[in-house]
C-alpha positions as CSV (number, residue, x, y, z in Angstrom):
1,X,-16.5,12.7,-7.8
2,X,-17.1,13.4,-4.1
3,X,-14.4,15.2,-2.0
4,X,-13.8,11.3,0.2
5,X,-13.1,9.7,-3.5
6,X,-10.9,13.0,-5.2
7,X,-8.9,12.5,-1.5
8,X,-7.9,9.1,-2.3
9,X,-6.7,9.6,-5.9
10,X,-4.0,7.3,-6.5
11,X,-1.6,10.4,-7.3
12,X,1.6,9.0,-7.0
13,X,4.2,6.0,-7.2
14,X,6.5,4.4,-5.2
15,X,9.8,2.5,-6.6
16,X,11.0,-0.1,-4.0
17,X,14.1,-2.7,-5.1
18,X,13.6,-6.3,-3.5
19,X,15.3,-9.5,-4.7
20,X,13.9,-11.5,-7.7
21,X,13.2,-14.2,-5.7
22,X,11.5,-12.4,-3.4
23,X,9.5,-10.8,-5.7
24,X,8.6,-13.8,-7.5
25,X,6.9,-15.3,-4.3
26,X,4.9,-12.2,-3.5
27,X,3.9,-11.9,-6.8
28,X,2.8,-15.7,-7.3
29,X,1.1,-15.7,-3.3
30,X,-0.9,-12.3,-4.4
31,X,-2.2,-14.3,-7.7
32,X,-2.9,-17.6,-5.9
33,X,-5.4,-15.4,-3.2
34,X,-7.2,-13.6,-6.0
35,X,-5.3,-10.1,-5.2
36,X,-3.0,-7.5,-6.9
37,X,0.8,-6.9,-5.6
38,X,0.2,-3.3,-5.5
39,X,-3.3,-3.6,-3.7
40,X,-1.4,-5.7,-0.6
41,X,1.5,-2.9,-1.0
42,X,-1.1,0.2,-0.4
43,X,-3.1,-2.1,2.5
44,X,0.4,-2.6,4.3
45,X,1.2,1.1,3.9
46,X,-2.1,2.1,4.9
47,X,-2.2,-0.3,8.3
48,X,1.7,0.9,9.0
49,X,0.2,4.5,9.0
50,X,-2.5,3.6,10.9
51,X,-1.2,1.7,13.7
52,X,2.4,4.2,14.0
53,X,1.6,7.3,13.1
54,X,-1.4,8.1,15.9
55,X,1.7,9.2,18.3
56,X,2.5,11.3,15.8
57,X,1.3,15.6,16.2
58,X,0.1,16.8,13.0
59,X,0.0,14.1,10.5
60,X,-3.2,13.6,8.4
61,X,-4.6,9.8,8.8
């Protein structure tokens, strides 16, 4: 494993609380385009990163 791959371990969770019905329409969209919940979570976390935290001094992207 090559020091880019070891960086990106998946290390780590996250517990969020939505509604069920919420849920249930995330869940059933993410199936219906071929996709995993937690894939579209990490994306959305990684673009929120991305686009808010170049302001930011000090913190890795």
């Amino acid at each position: 494993m090559d020091r880019k791959e070891k960086a990106k371990k998946k290390n780590s969770q996250m517990l969020i609380r939505i509604n069920d019905e919420e849920r249930a329409k995330f869940i059933a969209l993410c199936e219906e385009l071929d996709t995993s919940a937690a894939r579209e979570v990490r994306r959305f976390i990684r673009d929120f990163i991305s686009i808010n935290a170049k302001s930011l001094d000090g913190l890795d992207t």
